[in-house]
Biopython code that builds the backbone (N, CA, C, O; Angstrom):
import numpy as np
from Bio.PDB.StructureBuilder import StructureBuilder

atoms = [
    (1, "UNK", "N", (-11.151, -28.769, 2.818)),
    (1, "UNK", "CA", (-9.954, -29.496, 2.520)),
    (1, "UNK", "C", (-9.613, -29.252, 1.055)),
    (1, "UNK", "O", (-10.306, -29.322, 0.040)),
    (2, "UNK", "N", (-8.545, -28.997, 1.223)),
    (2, "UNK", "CA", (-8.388, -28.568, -0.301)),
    (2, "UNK", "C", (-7.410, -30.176, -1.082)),
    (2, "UNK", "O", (-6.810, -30.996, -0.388)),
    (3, "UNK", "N", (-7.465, -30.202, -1.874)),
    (3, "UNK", "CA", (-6.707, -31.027, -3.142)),
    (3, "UNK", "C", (-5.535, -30.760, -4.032)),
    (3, "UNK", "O", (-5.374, -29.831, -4.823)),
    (4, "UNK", "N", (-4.880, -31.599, -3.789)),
    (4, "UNK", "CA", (-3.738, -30.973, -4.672)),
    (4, "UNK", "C", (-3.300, -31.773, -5.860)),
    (4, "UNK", "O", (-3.036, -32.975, -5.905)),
    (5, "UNK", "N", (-3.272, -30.760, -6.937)),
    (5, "UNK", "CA", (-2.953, -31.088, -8.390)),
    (5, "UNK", "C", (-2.003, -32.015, -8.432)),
    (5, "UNK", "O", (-0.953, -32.016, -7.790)),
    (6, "UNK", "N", (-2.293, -32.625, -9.021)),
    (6, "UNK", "CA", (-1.703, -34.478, -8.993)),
    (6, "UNK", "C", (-1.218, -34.218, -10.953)),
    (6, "UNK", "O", (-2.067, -33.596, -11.591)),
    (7, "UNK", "N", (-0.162, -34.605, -11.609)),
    (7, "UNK", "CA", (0.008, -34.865, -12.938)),
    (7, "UNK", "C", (-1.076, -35.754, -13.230)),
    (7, "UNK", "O", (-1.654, -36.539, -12.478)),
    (8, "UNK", "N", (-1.319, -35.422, -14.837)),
    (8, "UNK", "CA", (-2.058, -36.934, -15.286)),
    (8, "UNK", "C", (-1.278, -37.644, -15.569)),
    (8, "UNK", "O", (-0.180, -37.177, -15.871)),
    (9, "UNK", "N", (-1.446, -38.835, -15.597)),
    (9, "UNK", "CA", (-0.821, -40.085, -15.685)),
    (9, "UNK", "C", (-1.348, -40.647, -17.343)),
    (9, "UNK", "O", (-2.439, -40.358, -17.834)),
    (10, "UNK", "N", (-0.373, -41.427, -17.958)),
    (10, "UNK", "CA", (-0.566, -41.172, -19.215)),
    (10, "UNK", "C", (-1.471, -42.198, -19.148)),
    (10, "UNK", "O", (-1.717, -42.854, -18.135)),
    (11, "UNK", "N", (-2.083, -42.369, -20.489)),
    (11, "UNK", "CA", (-3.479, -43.447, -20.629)),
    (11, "UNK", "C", (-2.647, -44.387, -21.139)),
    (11, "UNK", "O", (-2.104, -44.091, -22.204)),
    (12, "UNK", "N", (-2.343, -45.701, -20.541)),
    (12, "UNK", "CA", (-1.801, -46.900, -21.104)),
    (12, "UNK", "C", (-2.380, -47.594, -21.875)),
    (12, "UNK", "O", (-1.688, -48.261, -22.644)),
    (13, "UNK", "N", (-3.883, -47.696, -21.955)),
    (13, "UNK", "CA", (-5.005, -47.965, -22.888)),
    (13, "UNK", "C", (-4.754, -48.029, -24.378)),
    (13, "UNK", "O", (-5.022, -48.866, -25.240)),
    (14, "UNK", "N", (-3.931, -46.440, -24.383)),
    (14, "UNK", "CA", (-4.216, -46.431, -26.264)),
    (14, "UNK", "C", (-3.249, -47.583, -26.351)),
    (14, "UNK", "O", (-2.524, -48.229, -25.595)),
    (15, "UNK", "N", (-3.685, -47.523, -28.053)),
    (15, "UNK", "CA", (-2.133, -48.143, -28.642)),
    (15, "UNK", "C", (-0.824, -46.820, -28.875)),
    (15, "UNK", "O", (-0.765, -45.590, -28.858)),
    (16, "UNK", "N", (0.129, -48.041, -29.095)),
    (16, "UNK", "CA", (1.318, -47.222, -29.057)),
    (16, "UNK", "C", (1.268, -46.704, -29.996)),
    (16, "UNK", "O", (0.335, -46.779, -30.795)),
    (17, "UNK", "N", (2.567, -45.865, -30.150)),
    (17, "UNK", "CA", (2.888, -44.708, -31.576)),
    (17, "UNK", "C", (3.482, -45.533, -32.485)),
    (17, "UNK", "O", (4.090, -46.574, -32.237)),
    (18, "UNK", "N", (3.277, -45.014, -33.583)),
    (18, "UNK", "CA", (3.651, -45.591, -34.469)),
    (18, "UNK", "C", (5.431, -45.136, -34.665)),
    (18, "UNK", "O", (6.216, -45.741, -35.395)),
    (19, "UNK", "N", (5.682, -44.226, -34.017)),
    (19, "UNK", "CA", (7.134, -43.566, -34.161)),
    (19, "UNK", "C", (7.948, -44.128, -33.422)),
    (19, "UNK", "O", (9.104, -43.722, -33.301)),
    (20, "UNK", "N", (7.534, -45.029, -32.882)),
    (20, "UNK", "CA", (8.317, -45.704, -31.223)),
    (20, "UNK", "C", (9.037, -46.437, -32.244)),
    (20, "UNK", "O", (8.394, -46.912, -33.181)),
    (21, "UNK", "N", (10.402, -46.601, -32.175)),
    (21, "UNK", "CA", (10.917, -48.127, -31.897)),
    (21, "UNK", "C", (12.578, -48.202, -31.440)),
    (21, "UNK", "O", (13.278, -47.203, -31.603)),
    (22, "UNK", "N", (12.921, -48.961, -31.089)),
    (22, "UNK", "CA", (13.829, -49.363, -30.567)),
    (22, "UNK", "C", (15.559, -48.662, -31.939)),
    (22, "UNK", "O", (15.576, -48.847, -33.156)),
    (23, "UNK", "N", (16.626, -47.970, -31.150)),
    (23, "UNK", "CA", (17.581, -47.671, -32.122)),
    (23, "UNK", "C", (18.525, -48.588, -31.845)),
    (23, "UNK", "O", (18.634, -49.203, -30.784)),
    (24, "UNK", "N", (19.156, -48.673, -32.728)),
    (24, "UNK", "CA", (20.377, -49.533, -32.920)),
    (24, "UNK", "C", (21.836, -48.985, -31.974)),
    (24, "UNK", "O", (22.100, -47.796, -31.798)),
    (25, "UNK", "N", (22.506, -49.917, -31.547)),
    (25, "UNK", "CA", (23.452, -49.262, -31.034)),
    (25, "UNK", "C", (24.639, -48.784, -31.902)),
    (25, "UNK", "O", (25.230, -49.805, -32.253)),
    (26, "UNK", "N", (25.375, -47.478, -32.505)),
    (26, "UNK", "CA", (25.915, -46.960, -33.444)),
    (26, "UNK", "C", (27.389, -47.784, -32.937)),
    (26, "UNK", "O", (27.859, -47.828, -31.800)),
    (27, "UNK", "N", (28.027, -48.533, -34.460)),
    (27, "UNK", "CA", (29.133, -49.212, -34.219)),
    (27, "UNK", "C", (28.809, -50.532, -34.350)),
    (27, "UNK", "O", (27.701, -51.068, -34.323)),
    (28, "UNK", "N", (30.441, -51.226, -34.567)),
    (28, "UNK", "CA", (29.959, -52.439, -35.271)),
    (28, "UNK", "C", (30.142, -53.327, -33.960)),
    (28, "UNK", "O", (29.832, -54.509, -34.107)),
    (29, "UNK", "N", (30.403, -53.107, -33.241)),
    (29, "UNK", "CA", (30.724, -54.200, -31.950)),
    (29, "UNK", "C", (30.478, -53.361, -30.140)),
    (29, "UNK", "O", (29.729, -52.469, -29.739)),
    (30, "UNK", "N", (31.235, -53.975, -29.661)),
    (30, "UNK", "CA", (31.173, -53.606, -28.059)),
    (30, "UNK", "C", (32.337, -52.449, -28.062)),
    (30, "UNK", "O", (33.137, -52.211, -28.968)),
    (31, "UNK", "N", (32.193, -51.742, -26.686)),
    (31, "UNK", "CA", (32.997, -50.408, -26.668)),
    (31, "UNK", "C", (34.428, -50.868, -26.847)),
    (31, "UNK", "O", (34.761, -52.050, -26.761)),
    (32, "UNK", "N", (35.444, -49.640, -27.159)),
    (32, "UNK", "CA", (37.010, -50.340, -27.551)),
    (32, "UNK", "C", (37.437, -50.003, -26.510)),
    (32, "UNK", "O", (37.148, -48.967, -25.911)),
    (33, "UNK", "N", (38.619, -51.348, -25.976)),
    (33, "UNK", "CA", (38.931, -50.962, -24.454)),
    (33, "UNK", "C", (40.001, -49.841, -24.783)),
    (33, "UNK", "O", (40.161, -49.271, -25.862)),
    (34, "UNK", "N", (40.721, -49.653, -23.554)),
    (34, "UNK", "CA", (41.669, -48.792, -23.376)),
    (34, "UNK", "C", (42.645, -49.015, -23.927)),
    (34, "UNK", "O", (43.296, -50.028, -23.671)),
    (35, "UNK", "N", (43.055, -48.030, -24.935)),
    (35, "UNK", "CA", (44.813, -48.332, -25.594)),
    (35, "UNK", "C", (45.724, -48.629, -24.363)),
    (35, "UNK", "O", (45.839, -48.064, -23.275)),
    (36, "UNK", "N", (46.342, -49.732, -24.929)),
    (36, "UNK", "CA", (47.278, -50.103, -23.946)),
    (36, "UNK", "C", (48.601, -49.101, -24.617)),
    (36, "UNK", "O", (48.669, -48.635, -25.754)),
    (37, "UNK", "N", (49.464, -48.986, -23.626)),
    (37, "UNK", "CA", (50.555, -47.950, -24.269)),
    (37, "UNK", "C", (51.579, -49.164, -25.118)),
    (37, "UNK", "O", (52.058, -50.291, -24.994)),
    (38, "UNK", "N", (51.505, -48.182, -25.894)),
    (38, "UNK", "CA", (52.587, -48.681, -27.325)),
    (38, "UNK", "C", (53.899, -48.237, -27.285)),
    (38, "UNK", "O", (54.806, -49.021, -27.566)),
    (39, "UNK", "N", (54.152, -46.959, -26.941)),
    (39, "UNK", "CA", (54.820, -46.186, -27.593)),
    (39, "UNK", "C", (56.269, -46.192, -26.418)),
    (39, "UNK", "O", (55.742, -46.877, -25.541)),
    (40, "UNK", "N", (56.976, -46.037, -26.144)),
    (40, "UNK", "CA", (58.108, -46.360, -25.051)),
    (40, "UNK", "C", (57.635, -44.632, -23.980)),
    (40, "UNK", "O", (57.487, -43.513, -24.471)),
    (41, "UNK", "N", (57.537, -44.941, -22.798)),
    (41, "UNK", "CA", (57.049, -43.501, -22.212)),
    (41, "UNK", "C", (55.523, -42.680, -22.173)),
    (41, "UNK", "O", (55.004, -41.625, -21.806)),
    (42, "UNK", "N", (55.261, -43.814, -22.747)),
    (42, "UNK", "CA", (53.376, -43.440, -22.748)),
    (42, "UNK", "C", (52.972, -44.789, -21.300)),
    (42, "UNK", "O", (53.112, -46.008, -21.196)),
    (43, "UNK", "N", (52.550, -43.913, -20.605)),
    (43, "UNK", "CA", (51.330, -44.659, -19.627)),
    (43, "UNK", "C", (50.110, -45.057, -19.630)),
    (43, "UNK", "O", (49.356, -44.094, -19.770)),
    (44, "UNK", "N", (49.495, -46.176, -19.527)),
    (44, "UNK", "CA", (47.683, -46.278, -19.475)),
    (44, "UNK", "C", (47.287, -45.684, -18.476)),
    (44, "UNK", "O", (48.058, -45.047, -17.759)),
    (45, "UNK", "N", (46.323, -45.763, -18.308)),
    (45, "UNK", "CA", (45.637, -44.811, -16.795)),
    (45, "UNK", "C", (45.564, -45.499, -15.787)),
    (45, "UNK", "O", (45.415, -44.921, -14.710)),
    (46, "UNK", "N", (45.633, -46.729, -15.828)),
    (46, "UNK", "CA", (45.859, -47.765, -15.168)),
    (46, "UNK", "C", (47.256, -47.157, -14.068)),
    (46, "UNK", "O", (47.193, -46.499, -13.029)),
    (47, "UNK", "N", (48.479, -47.717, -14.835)),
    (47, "UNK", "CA", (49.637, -47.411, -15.229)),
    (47, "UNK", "C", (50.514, -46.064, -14.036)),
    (47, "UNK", "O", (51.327, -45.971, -13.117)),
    (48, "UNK", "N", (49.436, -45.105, -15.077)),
    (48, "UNK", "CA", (49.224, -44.037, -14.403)),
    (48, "UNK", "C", (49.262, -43.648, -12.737)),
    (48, "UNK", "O", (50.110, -43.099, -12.034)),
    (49, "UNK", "N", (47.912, -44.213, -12.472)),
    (49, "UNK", "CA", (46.975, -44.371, -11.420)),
    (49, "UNK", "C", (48.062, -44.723, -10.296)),
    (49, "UNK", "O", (48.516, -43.969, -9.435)),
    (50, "UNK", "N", (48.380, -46.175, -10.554)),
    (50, "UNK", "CA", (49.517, -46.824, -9.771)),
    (50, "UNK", "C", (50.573, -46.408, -9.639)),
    (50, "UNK", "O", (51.189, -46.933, -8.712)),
    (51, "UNK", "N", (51.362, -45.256, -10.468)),
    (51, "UNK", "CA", (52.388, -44.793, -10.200)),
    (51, "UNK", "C", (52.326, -43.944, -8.914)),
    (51, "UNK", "O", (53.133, -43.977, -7.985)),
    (52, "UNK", "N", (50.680, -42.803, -9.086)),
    (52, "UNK", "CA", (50.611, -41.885, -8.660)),
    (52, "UNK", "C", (50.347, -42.772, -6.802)),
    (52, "UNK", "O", (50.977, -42.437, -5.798)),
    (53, "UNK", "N", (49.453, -43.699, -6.847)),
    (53, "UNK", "CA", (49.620, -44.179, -5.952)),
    (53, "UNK", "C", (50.767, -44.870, -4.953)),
    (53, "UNK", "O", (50.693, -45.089, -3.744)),
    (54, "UNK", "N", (51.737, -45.108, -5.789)),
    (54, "UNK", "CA", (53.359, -45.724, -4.783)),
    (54, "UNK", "C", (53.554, -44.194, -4.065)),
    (54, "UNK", "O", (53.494, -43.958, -2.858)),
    (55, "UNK", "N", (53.827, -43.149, -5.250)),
    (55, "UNK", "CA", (54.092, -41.576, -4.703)),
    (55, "UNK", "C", (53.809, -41.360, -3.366)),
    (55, "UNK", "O", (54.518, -41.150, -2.382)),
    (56, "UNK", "N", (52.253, -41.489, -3.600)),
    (56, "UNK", "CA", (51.195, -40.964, -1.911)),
    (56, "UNK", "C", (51.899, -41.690, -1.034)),
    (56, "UNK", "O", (52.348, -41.146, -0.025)),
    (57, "UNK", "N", (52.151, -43.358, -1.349)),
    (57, "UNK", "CA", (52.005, -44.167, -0.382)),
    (57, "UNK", "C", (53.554, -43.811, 0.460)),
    (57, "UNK", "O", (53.537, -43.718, 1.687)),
    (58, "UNK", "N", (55.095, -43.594, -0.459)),
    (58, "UNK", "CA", (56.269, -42.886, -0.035)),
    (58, "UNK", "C", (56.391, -41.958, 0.746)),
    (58, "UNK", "O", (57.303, -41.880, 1.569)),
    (59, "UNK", "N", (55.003, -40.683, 0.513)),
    (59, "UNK", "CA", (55.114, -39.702, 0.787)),
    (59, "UNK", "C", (54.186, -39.972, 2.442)),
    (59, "UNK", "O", (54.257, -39.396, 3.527)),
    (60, "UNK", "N", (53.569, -40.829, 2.063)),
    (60, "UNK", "CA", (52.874, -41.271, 3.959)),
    (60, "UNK", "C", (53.648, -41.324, 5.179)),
    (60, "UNK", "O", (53.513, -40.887, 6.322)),
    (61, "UNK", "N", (54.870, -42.298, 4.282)),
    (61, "UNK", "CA", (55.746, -42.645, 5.235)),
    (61, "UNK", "C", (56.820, -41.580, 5.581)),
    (61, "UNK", "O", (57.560, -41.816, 6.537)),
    (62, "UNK", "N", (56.973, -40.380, 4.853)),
    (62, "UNK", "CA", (57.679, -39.387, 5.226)),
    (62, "UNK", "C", (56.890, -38.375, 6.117)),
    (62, "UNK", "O", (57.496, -37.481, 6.708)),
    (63, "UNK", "N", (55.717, -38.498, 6.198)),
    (63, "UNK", "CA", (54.630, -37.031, 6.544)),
    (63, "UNK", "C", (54.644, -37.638, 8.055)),
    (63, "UNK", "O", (55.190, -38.681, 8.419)),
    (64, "UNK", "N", (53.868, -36.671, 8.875)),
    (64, "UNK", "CA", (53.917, -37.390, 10.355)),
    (64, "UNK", "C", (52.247, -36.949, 10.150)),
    (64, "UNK", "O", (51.708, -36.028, 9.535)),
    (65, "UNK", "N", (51.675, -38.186, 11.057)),
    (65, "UNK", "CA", (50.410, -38.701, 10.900)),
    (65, "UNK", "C", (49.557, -37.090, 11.329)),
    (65, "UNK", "O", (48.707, -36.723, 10.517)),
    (66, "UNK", "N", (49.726, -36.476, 12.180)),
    (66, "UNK", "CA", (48.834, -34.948, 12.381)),
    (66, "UNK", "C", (48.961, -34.216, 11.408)),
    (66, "UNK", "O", (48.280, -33.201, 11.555)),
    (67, "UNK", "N", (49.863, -34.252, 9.873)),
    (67, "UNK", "CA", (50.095, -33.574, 8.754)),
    (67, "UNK", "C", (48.367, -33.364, 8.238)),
    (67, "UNK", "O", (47.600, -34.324, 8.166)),
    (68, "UNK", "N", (48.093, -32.406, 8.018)),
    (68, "UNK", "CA", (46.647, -32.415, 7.214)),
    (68, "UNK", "C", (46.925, -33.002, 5.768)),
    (68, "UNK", "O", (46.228, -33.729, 5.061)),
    (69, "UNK", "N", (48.003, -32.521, 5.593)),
    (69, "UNK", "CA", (47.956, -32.909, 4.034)),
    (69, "UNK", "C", (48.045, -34.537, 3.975)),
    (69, "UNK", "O", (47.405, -35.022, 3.042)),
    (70, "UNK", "N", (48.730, -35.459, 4.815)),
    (70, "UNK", "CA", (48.941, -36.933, 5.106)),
    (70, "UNK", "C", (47.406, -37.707, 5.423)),
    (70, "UNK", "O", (47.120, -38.899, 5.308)),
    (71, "UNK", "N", (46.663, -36.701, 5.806)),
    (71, "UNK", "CA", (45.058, -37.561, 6.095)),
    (71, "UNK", "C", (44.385, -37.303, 4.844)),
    (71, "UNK", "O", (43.561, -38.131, 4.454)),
    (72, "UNK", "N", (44.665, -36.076, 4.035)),
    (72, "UNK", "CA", (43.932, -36.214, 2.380)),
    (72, "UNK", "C", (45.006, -37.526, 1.976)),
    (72, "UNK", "O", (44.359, -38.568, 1.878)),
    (73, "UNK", "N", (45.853, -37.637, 1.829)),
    (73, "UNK", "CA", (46.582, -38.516, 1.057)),
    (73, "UNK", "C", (46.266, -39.799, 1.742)),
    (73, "UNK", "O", (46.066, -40.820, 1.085)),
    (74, "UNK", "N", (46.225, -39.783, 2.784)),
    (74, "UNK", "CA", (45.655, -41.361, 3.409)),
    (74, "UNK", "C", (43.864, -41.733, 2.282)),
    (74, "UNK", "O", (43.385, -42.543, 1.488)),
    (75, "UNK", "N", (43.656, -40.901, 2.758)),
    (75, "UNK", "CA", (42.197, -41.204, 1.809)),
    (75, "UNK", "C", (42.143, -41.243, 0.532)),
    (75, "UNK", "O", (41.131, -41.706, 0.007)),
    (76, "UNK", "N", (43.191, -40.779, -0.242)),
    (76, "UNK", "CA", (43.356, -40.928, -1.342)),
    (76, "UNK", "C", (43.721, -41.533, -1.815)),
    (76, "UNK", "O", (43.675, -41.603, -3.043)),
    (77, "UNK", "N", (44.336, -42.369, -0.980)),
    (77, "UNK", "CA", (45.260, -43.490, -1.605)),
    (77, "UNK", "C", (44.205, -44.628, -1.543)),
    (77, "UNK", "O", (43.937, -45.312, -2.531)),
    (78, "UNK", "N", (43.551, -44.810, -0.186)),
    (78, "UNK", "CA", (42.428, -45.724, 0.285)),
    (78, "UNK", "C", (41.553, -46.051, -0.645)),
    (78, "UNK", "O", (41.394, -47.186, -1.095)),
    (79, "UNK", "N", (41.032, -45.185, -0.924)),
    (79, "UNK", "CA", (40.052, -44.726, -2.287)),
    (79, "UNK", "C", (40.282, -44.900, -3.431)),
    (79, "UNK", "O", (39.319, -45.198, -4.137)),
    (80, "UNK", "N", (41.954, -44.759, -4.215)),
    (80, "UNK", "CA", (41.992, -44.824, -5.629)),
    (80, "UNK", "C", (41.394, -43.959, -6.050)),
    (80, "UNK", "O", (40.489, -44.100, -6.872)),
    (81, "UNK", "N", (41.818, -42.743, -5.519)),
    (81, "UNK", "CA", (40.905, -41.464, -6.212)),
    (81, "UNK", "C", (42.215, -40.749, -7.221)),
    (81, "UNK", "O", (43.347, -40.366, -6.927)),
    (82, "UNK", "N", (41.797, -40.770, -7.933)),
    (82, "UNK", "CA", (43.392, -40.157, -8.929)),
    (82, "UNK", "C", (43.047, -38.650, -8.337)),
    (82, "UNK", "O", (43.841, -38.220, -7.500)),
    (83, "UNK", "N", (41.664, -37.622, -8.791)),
    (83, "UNK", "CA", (41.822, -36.659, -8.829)),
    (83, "UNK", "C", (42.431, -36.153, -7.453)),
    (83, "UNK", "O", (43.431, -35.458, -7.280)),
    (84, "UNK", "N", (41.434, -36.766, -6.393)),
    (84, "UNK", "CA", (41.816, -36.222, -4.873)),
    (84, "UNK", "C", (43.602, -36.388, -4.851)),
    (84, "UNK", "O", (44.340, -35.545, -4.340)),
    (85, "UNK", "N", (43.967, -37.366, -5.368)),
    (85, "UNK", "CA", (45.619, -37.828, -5.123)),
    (85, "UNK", "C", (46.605, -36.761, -6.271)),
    (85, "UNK", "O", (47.825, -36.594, -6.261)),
    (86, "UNK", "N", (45.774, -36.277, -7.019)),
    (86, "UNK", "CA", (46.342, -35.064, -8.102)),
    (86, "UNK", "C", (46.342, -33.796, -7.318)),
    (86, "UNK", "O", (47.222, -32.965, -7.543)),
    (87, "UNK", "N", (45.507, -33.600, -6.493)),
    (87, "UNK", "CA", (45.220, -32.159, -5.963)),
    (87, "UNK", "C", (45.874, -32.429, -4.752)),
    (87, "UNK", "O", (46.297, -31.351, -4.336)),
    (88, "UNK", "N", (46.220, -33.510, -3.835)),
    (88, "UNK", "CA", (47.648, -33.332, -2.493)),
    (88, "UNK", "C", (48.618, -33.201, -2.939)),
    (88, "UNK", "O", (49.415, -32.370, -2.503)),
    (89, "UNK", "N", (48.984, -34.326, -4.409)),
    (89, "UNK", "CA", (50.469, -34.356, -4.426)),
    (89, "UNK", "C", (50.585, -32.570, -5.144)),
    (89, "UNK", "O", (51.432, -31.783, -4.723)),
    (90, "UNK", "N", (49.653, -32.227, -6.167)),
    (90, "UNK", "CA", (50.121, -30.801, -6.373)),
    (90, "UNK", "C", (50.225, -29.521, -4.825)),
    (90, "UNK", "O", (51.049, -28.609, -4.764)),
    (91, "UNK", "N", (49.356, -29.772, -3.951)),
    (91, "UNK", "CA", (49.445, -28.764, -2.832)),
    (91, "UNK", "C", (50.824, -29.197, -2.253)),
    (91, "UNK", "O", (51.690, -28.391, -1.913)),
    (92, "UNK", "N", (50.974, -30.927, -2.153)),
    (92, "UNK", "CA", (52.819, -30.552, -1.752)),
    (92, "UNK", "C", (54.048, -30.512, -2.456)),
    (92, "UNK", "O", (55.162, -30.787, -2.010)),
    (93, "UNK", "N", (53.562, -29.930, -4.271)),
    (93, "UNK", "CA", (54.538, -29.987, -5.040)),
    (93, "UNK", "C", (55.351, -30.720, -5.829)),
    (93, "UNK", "O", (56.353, -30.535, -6.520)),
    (94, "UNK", "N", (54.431, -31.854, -5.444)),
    (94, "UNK", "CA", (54.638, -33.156, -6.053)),
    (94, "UNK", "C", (54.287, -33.614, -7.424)),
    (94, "UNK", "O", (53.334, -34.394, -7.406)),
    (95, "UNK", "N", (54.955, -33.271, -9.077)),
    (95, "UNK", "CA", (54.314, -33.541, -9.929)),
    (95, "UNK", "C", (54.513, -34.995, -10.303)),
    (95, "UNK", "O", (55.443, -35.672, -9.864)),
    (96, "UNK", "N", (53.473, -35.490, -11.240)),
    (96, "UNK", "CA", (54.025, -36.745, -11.932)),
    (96, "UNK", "C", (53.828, -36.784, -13.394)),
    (96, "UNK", "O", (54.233, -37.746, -14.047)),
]
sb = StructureBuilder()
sb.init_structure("model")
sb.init_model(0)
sb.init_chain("A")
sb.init_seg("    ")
for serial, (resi, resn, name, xyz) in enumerate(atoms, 1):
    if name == "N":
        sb.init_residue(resn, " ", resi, " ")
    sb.init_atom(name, np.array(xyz, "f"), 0.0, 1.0, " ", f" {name:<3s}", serial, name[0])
structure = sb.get_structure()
């Protein structure tokens, strides 16, 4: 019967390193949320997202349900997938 090479497992025994310790998180606070749009014609991704989603949802109601391209967009819309909903509306020419 043979045996098979197993890793060693570290010795929990010693003491620790002296190099160990804990880093600080860089920055003076918690992450900065998302710029909200300022500017007249700037979108958040939010914003965005939801536009691209009414699109799909318009374009459902024009497609007839055996459309291949209408069952990616059904799922895409389902999902809140921006990219999947970027790559139907571009295959049917649809920019935003």
């Amino acid at each position: 019967m043979t045996t098979s090479a197993r890793p060693s497992r570290p010795n929990l025994d010693t003491a620790p390193e002296e190099d160990s310790r804990i880093r600080r998180a860089s920055g003076d606070g918690p992450a900065p949320r998302p710029r909200m749009s300022s500017a007249p014609g700037e979108l958040t991704s939010h914003e965005r997202l939801e536009r691209k989603l009414r699109l799909g949802r318009q374009l459902l109601d024009q497609l007839p349900a055996s459309n291949e391209h209408a069952r990616l967009l059904s799922v895409a819309v389902m999902r809140r997938d921006e990219a999947l909903l970027d790559g139907v509306l571009a295959a049917l020419g649809r920019e935003i």
